[in-house]
N, C-alpha and C positions, 0 to 999 in steps of 0.2 A: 504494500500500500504506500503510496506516495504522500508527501506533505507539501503543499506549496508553500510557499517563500515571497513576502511582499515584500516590498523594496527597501523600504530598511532597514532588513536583515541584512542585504547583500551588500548596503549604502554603508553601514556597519562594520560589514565584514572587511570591506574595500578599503574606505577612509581611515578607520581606526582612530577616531575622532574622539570616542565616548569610550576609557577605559574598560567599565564594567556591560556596556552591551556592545564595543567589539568582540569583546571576551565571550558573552552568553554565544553572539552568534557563532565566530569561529568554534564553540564546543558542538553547539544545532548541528552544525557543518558534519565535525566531523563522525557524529550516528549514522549518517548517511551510506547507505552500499548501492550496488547496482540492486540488490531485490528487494530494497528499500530505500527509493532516492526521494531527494530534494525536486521540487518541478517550480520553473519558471517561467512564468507567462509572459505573452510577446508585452505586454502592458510593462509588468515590470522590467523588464530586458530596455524596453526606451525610455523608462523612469531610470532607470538606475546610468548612461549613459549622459542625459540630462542633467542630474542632479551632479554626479562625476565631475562634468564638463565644466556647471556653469556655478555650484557652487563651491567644489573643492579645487577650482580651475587645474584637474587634468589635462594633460596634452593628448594629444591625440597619439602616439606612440604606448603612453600608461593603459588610456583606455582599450589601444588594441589589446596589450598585455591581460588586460581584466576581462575581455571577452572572449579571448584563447583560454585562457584559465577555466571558464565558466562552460564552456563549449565543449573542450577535451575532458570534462571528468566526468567518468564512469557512472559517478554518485547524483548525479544531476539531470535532470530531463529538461530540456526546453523545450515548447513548443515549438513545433514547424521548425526541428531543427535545422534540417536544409535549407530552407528560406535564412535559417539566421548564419548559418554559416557562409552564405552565397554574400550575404549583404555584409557581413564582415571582410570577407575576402573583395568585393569591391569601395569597402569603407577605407581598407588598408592600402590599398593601390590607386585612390581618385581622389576628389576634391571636395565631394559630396558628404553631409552628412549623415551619422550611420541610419537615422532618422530615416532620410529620403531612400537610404538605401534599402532597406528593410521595408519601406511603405510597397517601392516596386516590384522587390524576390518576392513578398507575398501576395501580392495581384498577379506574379507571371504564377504562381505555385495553383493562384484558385481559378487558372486558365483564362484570365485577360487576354486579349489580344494588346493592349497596350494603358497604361499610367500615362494620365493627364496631370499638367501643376501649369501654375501661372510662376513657377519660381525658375527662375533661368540657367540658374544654377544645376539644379536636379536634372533639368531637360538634357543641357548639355553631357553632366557628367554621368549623369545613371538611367540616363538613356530614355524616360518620361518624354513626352510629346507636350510641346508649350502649346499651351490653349491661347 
């Protein structure tokens, strides 16, 4: 049976901000097995990337690190893992954020034929069609 995990457990587990609930979470963390993992929603997966970014201003190299971590381990399920690892591997390689990246993997994943934005940015780099 899985447990999900809301964002700041993982905001927690990352930042290391709050002695005594990095601490609770990193212990959460590690009860975790493959046939009793931790699961991450695409919701928290772009909360926790956000919050990363803009309030503990992460770089963009950290945050890869933090979503490689979270992605490779055994103990963890994410949602629409493929989508998220698609959108990490173009988050890591473009210009785009992991945001936009992720919005697109999972529109191509539920058979779009194509992601619309008015943002020029995303059009350009993750491939979205400018409206």
């Amino acid at each position: 049976m899985m447990t999900g995990l809301d964002t700041n457990i993982l905001v927690r587990f990352f930042a290391k901000d709050d002695l005594e609930q990095s601490g609770r979470a990193r212990e959460l963390l590690r009860t975790f097995t493959p046939q009793s993992p931790g699961f991450i929603s695409m919701v928290s997966l772009i909360e926790l990337v956000w919050v990363l970014r803009s309030q503990y201003r992460q770089s963009k190299p950290e945050l890869i690190e933090c979503l490689e971590r979270l992605l490779d381990t055994p103990e963890l399920v994410t949602e629409n893992h493929s989508a998220a690892t698609q959108a990490l591997h173009r988050f890591a390689s473009g210009k785009a954020d992991f945001a936009d990246c992720l919005i697109e993997r999972l529109g191509h994943a539920a058979g779009c034929k194509e992601t619309v934005t008015f943002d020029v940015n995303a059009s350009r780099s993750v491939g979205m069609r400018l409206l």
